[in-house]
C-alpha positions in Angstrom: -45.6 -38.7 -61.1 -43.6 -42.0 -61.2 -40.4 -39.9 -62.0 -41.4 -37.1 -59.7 -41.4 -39.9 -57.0 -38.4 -41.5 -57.7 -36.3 -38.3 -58.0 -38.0 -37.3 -54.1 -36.6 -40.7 -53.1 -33.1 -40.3 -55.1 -32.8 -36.7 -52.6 -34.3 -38.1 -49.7 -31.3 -40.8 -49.9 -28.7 -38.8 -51.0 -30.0 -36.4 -47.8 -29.1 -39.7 -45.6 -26.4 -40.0 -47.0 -25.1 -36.7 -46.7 -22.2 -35.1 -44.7 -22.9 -33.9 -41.2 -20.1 -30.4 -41.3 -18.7 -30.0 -37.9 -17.3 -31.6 -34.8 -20.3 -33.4 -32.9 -20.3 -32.6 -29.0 -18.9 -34.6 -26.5 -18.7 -33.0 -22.8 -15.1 -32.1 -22.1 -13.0 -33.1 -19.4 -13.1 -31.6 -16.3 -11.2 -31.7 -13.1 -13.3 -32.7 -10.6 -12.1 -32.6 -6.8 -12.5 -36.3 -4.4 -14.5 -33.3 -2.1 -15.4 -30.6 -1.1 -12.9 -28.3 0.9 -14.6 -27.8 4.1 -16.0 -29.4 7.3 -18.0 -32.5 7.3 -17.7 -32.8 3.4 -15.8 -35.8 3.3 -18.2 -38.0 1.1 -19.1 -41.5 3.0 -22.0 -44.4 2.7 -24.0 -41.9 4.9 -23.4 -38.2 3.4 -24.0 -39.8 -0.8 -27.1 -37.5 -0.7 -27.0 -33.8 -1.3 -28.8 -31.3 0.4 -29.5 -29.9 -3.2 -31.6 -33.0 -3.6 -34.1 -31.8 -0.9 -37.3 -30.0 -1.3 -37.2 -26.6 -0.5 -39.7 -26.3 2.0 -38.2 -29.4 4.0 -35.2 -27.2 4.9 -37.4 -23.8 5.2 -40.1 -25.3 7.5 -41.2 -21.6 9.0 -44.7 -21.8 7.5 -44.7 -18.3 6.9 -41.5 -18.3 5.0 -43.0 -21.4 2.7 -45.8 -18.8 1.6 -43.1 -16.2 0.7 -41.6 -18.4 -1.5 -44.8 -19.5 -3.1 -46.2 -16.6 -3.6 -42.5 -15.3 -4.8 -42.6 -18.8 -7.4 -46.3 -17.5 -8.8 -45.1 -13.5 -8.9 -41.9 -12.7 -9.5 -40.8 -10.8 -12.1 -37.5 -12.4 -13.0 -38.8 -15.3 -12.7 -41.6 -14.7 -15.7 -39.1 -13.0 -18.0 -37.3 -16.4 -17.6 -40.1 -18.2 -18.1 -40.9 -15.9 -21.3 -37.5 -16.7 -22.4 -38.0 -20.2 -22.8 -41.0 -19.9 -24.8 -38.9 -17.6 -27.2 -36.4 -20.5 -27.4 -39.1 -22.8 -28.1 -40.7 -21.0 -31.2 -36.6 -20.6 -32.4 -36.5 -24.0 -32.6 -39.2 -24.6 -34.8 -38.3 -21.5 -37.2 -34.9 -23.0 -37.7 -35.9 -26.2 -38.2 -38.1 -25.6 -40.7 -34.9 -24.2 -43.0 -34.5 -28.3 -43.1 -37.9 -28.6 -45.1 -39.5 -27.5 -48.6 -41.3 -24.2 -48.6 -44.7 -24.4 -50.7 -46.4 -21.7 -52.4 -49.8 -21.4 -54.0 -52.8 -20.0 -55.8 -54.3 -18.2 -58.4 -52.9 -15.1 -60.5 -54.1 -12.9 -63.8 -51.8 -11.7 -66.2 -52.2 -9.3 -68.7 -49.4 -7.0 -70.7 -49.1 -5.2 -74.0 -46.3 -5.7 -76.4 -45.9 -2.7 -79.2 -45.0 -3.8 -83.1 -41.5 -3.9 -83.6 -41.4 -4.8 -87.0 -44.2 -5.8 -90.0 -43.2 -9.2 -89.2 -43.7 -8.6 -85.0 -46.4 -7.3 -84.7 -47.5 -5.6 -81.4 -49.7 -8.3 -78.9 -52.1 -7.7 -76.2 -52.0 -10.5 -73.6 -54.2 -11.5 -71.0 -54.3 -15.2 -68.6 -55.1 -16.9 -65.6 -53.0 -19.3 -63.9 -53.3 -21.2 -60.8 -50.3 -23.0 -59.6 -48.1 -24.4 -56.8 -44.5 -23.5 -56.3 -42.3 -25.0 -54.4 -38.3 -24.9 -53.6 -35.9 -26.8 -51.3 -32.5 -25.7 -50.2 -31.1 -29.1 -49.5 -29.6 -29.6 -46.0 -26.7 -32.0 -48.0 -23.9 -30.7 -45.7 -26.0 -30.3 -42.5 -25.8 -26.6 -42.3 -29.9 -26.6 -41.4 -29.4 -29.7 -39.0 -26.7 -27.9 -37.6 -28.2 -25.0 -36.9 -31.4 -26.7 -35.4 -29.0 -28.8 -32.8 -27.9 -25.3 -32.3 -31.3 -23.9 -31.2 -32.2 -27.0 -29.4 -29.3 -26.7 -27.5 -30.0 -22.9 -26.4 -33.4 -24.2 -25.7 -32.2 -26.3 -23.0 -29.6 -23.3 -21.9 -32.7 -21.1 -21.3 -34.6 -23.5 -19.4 -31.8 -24.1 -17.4 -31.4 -20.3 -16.7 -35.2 -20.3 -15.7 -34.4 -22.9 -13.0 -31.4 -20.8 -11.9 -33.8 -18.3 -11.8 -36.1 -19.8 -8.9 -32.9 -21.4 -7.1 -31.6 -17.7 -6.8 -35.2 -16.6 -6.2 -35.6 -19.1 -3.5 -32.2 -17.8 -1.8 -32.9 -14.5 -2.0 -36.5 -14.7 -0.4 -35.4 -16.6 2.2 -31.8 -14.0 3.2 -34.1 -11.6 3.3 -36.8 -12.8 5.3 -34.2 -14.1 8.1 -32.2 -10.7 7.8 -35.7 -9.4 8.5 -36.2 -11.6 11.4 -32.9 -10.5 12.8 -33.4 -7.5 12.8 -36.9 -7.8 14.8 -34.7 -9.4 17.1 -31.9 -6.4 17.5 -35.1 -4.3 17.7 -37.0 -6.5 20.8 -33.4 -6.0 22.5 -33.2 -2.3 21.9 -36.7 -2.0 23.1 -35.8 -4.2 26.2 -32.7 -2.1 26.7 -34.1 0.9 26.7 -36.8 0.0 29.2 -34.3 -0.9 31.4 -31.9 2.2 31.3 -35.2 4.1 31.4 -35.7 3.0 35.1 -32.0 3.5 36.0 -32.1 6.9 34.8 -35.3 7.3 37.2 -33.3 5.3 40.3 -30.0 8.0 39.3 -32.0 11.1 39.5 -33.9 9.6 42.6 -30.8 9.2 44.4 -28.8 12.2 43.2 -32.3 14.2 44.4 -31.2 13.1 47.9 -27.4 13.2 47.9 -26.5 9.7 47.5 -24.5 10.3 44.3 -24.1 12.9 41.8 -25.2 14.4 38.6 -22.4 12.9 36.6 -24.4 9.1 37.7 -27.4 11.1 36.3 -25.6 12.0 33.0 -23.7 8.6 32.4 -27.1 6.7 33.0 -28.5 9.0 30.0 -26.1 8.5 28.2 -27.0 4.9 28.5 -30.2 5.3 27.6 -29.8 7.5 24.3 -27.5 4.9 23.3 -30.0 2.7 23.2 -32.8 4.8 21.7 -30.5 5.7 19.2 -30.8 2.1 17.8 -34.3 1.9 17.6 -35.1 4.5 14.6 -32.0 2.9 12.4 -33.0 -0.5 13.0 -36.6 -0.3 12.4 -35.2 1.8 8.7 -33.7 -0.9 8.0 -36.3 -3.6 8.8 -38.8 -1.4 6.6 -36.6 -1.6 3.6 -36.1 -5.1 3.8 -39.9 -5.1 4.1 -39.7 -3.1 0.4 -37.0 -5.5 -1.0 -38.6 -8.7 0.1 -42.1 -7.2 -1.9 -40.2 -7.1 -4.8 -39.1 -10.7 -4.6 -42.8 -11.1 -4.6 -44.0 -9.3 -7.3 -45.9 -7.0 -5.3 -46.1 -3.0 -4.1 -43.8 -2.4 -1.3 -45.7 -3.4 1.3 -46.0 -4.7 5.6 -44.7 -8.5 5.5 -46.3 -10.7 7.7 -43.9 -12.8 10.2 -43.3 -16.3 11.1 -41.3 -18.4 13.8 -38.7 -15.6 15.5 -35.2 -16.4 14.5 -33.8 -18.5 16.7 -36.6 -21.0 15.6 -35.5 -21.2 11.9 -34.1 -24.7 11.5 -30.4 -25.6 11.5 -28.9 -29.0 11.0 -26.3 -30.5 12.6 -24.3 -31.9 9.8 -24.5 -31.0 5.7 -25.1 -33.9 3.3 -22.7 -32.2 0.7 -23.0 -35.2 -1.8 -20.5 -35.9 -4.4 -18.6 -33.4 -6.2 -19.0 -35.3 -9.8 -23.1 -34.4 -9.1 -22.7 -30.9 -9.1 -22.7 -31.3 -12.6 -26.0 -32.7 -13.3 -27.7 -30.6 -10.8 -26.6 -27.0 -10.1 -28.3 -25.0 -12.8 -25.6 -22.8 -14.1 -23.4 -25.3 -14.8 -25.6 -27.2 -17.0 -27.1 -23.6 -19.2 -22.9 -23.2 -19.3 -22.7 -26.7 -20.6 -25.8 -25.9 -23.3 -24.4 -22.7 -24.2 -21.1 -24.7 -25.2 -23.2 -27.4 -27.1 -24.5 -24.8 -29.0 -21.5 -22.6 -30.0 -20.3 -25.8 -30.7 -22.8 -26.7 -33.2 -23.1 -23.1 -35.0 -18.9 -24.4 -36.0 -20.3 -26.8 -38.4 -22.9 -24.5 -39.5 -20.2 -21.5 -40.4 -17.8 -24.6 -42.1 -20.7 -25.5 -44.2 -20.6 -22.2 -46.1 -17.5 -23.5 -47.9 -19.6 -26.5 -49.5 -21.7 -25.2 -52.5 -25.7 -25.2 -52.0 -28.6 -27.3 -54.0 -31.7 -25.9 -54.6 -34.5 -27.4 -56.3 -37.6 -25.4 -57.3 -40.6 -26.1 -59.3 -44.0 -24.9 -60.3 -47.2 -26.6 -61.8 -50.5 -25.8 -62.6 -52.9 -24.8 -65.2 -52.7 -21.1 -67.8 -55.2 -20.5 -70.0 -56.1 -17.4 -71.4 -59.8 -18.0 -70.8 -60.5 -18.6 -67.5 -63.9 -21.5 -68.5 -60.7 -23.9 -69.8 -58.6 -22.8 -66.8 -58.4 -27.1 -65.9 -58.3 -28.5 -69.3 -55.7 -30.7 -69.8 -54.0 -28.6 -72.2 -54.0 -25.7 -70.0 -51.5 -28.0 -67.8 -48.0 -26.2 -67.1 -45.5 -27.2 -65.0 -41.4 -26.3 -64.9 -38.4 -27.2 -62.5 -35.0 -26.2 -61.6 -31.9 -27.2 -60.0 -29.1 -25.0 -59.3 -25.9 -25.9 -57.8 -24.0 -22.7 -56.3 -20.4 -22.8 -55.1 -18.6 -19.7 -53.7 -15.9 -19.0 -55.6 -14.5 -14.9 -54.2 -15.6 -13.8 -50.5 -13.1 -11.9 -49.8 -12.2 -14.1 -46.6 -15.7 -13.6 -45.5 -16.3 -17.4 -45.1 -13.0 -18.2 -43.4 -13.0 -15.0 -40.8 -16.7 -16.0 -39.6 -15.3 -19.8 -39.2 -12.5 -18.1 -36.9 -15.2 -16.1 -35.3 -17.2 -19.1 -34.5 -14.9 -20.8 -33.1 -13.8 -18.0 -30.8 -16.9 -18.0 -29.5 -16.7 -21.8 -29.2 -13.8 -21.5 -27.2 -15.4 -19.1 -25.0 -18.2 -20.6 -24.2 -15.7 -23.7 -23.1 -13.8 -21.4 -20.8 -17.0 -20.1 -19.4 -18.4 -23.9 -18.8 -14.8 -24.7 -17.0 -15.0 -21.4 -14.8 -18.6 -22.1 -13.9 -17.6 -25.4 -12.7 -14.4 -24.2 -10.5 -16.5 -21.3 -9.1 -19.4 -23.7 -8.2 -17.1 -25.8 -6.2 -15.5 -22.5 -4.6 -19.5 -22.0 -3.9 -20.0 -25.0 -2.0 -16.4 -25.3 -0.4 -17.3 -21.6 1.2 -20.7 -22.0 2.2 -19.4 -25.4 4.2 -16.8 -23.3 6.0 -19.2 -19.7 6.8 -21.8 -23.0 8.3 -19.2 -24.3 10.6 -17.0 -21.1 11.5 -20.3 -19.1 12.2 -21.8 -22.1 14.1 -18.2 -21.6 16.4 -18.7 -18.0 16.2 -22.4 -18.1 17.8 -21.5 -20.8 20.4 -18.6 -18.1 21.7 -21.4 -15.2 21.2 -23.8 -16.7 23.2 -21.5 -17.5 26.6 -20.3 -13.9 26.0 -23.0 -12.3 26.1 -24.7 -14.5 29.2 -21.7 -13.3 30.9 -21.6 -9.4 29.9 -25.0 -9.6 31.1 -24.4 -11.5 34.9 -21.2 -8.5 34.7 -23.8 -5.6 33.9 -26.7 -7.4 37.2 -23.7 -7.3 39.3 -22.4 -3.8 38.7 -25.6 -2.9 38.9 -25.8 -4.5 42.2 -22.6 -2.7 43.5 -23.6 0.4 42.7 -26.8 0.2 44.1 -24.8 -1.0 47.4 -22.8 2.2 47.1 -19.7 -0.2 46.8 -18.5 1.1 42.8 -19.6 4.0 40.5 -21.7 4.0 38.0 -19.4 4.3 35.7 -18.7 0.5 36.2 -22.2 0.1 35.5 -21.9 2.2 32.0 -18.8 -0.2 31.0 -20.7 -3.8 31.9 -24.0 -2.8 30.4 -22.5 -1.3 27.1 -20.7 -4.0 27.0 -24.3 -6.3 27.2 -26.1 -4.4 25.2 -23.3 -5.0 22.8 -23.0 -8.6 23.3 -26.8 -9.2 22.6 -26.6 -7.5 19.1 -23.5 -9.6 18.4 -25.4 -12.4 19.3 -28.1 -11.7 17.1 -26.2 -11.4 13.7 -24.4 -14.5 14.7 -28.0 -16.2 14.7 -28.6 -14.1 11.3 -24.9 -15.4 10.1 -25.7 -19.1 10.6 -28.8 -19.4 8.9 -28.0 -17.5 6.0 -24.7 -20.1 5.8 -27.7 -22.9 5.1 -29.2 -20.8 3.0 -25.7 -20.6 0.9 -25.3 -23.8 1.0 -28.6 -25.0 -0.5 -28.2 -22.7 -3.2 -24.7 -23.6 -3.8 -25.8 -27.8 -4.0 -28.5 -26.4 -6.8 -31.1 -27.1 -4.4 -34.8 -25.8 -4.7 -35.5 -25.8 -8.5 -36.3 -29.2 -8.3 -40.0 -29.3 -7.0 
């Protein structure tokens, strides 16, 4: 036992002691931009916090919407495969680690065999024992191949956990596009409805005044045409709410299904200026960069795991116990057995095997670098874009809005002309068009804007943090 202990200690030292095969990681360089390109992303004492940072339901404050995105977080699909992915990563971990330990093996066994006479001076033998023993054998990890390979799994671990917070960042986004696409559209459909009520009663005042000569059927006919134009609108628009309705049930895990509504659209919250934050903490925070990062860390591992296949392996295996051929002195003393082994084994002929897989390895190293430098570039594209859509479609609703209060005075006042006999009513088929198309415009510039924020948030890696 003394010797047995010291020899454990002479390995566990020599272990210690041992090399460590490949490069270690150290995060590579990047190119990171002062700021973001884009309004009001100039980084100050005052705009140091990112909008990334805040809790989801502080920049979604439509109650309704905050129990979409609950109930979204408890249901959705994607988001338990993700989950289930992690807990795959998780029981990797410990498989491969394990590789770094001594596998032990035991219990009890009979034996029996039957020899025939070879010659007058062998004579044949029947044969019959028990044994009980423990076996044991240990690849040691002298060149770090196992440790390696655990960093490895660690590493892809943390990439999948990652991807699960990716997972509700996008899932957040995606709830909350749909629901305000859904709101816009209840609000394209309330003007359509509004419209056509309206051309409904000019159609009735056209065929009231052609019934007694004041004008003619072509008023008749142009203020129908009005009014199918605006029917028309109805059946599409309410299509396209229901299938939002279906896709927004999926985002929750459920059976398409009626989705209850909240605040109307022009209540969702905007904000006046976006705390961008620094460019450097894009890095720590948005999701994909950091599974990118972990994906790298472990390719980059798995290089010192294939360059430890030139290095020649040590294994140690052993057995005791106790063999008797009568099983009432199985635990005499002088049934004791016991036997050990150490092999050394270095590859001599692989036919390039070993050096093509090191080439392959670090291929896939190299990838995995490129990918981590692209996800970074296209993240700050991300954020540079969702800055500019904010701004531009702010602009873009500011101009919508006086448009369409002034299509609307133009379309009263023809309408007022024409019920004065002073123009046609085709003038009044121009200025209403005209409204009725300004109002629509109006409401997907609403839409535009808020799904800007929405861009934005997701772009900062905002929302996985809860």
């Amino acid at each position: 036992m003394r010797l047995l202990l010291c020899l454990v200690l002479l390995i566990i030292t020599l272990l210690q002691a041992g090399c460590l095969v490949g490069p270690n990681y150290k995060r590579p360089a990047v190119q990171i931009p002062p700021a973001y390109r884009g309004p009001d992303s100039t980084p100050s004492a005052s705009t140091l916090d990112s909008l990334g940072d805040a809790k989801w339901w502080t920049v979604f404050q439509d109650p309704q919407l905050q129990i979409l995105i609950r109930t979204a977080l408890q249901r959705n699909f994607d988001l338990r495969i993700a989950a289930s992915r992690v807990l795959q990563a998780r029981a990797q971990v410990v498989i491969t680690r394990a590789d770094q330990f001594p596998t032990v093996t035991g219990g009890p066994q009979a034996i029996g065999g039957h020899s025939a006479s070879v010659t007058s001076v062998i004579p044949g033998y029947t044969y019959n024992a028990t044994e009980v023993a423990i076996s044991g054998s240990w690849d040691l990890d002298f060149w770090g191949k196992y440790r390696r390979a655990t960093e490895s799994a660690r590493a892809t671990l943390l990439a999948n956990e990652w991807a699960r917070r990716a997972v509700v960042n996008t899932l957040i986004a995606n709830v909350a596009t749909a629901y305000f696409q859904l709101r816009a559209l209840d609000l394209q459909l309330e003007i359509s409805r509004s419209t056509l009520k309206s051309r409904e009663e000019s159609v009735e005042l056209t065929q009231t005044l052609e019934a007694g000569g004041a004008n003619s059927l072509l008023d008749v006919r142009q203020a129908q045409e009005l009014l199918e134009t605006a029917a028309a609108t109805i059946p599409d628009l309410e299509r396209q709410a229901q299938q939002e309705e279906n896709q927004l049930s999926i985002y929750l895990g459920q059976n398409p299904e009626s989705i209850p509504r909240g605040l109307p659209l022009t209540s969702q919250t905007l904000l006046e200026t976006i705390p961008a934050g620094l460019p450097s903490h894009l890095l720590e925070h948005r999701p994909d960069i950091q599974e990118a990062e972990q994906n790298l860390r472990a390719a980059n591992a798995q290089t010192g795991v294939s360059r430890a296949a030139y290095f020649p392996d040590i294994t140690l295996t052993g057995l005791a116990g106790f063999e008797t051929t009568s099983l009432f002195k199985l635990f005499n003393p002088s049934s004791h057995i016991w036997n050990y082994t150490g092999v050394l084994t270095q590859p001599i002929f692989e036919a390039g095997r070993i050096r093509a897989n090191v080439r392959l390895v670090e291929a896939e190293q190299q990838q995995s670098l490129l990918t981590y430098q692209q996800t970074i570039q296209q993240a700050f594209s991300d954020v540079s874009n969702a800055l500019i859509s904010y701004r531009k479609y702010r602009s873009v609703r500011e101009s919508d809005l006086l448009l369409a209060r002034v299509s609307r005075e133009a379309a009263n006042l023809s309408e007022l002309r024409y019920k004065g006999g002073v123009s046609s009513y085709l003038e009044v088929l121009t200025n209403e068009t005209n409204a009725f198309s300004a109002d629509l415009s109006l409401a997907t510039a609403e839409l535009n804007e808020r799904l800007a924020l929405v861009q934005i948030y997701n772009a900062l890696g905002g929302g996985w943090n809860f």
